[in-house]
FINU-362941 format. One record per residue (C-alpha): residue in one letter; x, y, z. Coordinates in steps of 0.1 Angstrom, whole numbers, padded with zeros to 4 digits, always signed. Example, Ala and Ser with C-alpha at 12.3 -4.5 7.8 and 13.67 -1.06 7.14 Angstrom:
BEGIN
A+0123-0045+0078S+0137-0011+0071
END
This chain:
BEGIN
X+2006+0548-0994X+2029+0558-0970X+2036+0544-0934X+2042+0565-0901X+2059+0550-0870X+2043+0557-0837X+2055+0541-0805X+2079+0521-0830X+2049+0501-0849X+2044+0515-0889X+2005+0525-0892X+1989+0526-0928X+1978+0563-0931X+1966+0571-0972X+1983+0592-0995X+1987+0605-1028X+1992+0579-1059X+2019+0581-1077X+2019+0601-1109X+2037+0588-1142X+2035+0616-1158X+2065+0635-1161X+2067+0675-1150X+2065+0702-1173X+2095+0727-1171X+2096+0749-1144X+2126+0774-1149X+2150+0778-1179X+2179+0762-1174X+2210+0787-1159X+2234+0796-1184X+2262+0787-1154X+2248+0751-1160X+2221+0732-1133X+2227+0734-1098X+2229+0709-1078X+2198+0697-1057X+2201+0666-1030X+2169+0643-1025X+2173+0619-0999X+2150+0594-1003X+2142+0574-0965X+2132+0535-0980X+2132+0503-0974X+2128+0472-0988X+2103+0457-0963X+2074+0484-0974X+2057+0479-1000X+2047+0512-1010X+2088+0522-1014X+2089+0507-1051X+2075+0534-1068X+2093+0558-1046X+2125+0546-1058X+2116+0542-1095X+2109+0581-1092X+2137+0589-1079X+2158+0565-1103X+2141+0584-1135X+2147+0620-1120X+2183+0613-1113X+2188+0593-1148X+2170+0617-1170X+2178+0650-1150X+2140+0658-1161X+2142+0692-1140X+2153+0722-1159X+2184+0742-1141X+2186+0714-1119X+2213+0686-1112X+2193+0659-1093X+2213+0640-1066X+2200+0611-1051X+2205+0597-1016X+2186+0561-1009X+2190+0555-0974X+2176+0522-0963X+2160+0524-0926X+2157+0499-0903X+2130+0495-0883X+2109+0478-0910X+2133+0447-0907X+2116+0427-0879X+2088+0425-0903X+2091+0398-0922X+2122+0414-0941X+2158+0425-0934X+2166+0452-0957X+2206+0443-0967X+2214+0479-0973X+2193+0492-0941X+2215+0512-0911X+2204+0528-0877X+2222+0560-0888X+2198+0564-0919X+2168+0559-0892X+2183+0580-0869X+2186+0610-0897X+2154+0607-0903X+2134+0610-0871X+2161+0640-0866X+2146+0657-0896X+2110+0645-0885X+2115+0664-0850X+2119+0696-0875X+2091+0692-0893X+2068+0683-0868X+2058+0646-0885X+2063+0613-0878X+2088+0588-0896X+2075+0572-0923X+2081+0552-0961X+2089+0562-0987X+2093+0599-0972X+2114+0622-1000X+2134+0652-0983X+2144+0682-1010X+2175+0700-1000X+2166+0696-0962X+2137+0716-0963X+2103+0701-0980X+2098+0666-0972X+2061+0647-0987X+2055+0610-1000X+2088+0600-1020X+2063+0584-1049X+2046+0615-1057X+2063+0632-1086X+2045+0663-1094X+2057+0671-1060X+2096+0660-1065X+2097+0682-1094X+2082+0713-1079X+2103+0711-1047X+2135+0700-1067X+2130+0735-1089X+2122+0759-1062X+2150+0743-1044X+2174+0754-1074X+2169+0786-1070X+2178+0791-1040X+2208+0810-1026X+2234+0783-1020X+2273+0781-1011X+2302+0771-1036X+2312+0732-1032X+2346+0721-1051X+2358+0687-1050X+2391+0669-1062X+2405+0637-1060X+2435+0618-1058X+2441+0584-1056X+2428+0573-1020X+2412+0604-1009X+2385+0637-1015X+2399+0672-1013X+2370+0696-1003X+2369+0730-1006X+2335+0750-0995X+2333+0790-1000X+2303+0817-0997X+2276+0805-0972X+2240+0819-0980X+2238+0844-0956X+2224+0837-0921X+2240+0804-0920X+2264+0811-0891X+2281+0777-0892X+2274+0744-0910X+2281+0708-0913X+2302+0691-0939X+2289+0657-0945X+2302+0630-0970X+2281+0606-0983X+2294+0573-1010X+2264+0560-1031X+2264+0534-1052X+2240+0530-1085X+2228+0503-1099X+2216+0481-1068X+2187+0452-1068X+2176+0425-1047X+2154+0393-1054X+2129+0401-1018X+2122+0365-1004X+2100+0375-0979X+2074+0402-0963X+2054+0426-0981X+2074+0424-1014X+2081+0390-1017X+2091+0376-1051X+2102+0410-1063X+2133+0424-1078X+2135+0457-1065X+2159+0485-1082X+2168+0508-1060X+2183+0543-1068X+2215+0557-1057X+2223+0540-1025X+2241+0554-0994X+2271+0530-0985X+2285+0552-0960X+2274+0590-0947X+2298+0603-0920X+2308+0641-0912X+2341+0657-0923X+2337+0687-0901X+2325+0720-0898X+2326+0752-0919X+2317+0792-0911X+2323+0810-0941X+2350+0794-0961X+2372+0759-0954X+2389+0730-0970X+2389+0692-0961X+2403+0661-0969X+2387+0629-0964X+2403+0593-0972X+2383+0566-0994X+2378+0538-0978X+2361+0515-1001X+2348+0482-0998X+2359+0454-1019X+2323+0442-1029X+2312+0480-1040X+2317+0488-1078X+2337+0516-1084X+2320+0517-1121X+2285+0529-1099X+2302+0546-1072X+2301+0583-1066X+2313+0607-1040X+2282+0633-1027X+2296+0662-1003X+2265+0679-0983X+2268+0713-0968X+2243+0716-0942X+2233+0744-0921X+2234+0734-0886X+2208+0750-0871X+2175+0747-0895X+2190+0717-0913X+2188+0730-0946X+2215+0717-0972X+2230+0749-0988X+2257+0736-1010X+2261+0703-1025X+2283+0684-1051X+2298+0648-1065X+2321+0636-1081X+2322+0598-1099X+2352+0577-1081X+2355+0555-1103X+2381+0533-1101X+2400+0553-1075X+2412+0532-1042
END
């Protein structure tokens, strides 16, 4: 199921059911090795439908089960399912906020679990058949260079060779961390152990780039996150249709 907001309230609206089966191949895998393909997966842990929608997402990224592509997974926890019942510990406004941005360019409401491929398909984060398809055409799409370094308490970031028609675009950092449950006490999953999949601890801008640039961004990290499960994601997106035309990560680590 999935669940749209309308005048701030979640409505039950049907959907396609989950599929366990995995995808066939869809492309042979490039010779220059898979390319990197983001899937940001709007959740949380008051909807009972989200779930499944993270177990899909947790056996895509695990098992890299799309030829020619490297599956990165963004988890971000909204937050207006909290005043029902539940209040999601990894939920933010921001993640919310992103979402009904990309819902104004699709044209639908905001709703969980909602999957969105590179930026520019979006459907019911559960369905599978669907990830893999979008994941694969998304692969082959024109897409910009994305180099990352580190050093002990910050990201070095070089980006180079925008697809063309991208006139300018954003440079966004994202820190996810893997390996994330909770027991649910209350609402619709109550007495569950979700697993989530990679989770977004922190998303924030680093600038922007037209053509070719280079940035630097310090690594602030929390003393409760595990640097074992942590990982650095860099997002290039174009700023006008919101597509994401470069990725790439880098495990941190132990690095402080």
């Amino acid at each position: 199921m999935k669940r749209f907001v309308l005048v701030g309230l979640p409505v039950l609206v049907a959907a396609s059911a989950f599929s366990a089966l995995r995808p066939a191949p869809l492309a042979a895998r490039p010779a220059a090795g898979p390319v990197p393909v983001v899937v940001e997966l709007f959740t949380s842990e008051g909807c009972s439908s989200c779930p499944a929608a993270d177990a899909a997402l947790r056996e895509l990224e695990s098992a890299q089960l799309v030829p020619g592509a490297e599956v990165i997974a963004l988890g971000q926890h909204v937050d207006y399912w909290n005043r029902l019942g539940w209040k999601d510990p990894f939920s933010s406004a921001q993640f919310t906020d992103r979402q009904r941005a990309y819902a104004a360019g699709f044209g639908t409401g905001s709703y969980t679990p909602q999957a969105v491929v590179n930026g520019q398909y979006e459907f019911v984060g559960s369905d599978h058949a669907a990830l893999a398809a979008a994941i694969a055409k998304a692969a082959r799409a024109p897409r910009a260079t994305v180099q990352l370094a580190r050093a002990a308490g910050a990201l070095s970031v070089q980006v180079a060779g925008l697809p063309a028609g991208t006139a300018a675009a954003t440079v966004l950092l994202a820190l996810t961390e893997t390996g994330l449950s909770t027991q649910v006490g209350r609402g619709e999953n109550a007495g569950q152990l979700l697993r989530h999949a990679a989770v977004v601890r922190e998303l924030r801008p680093l600038g922007t780039v037209r053509g070719s640039g280079t940035f630097s961004a310090p690594l602030a990290l929390r003393p409760e996150w595990q640097p074992a499960h942590l990982r650095a994601v860099v997002l290039v997106q174009d700023a006008a249709s919101r597509h994401i035309v470069g990725a790439a990560s880098l495990p941190l680590g132990a690095v402080n």
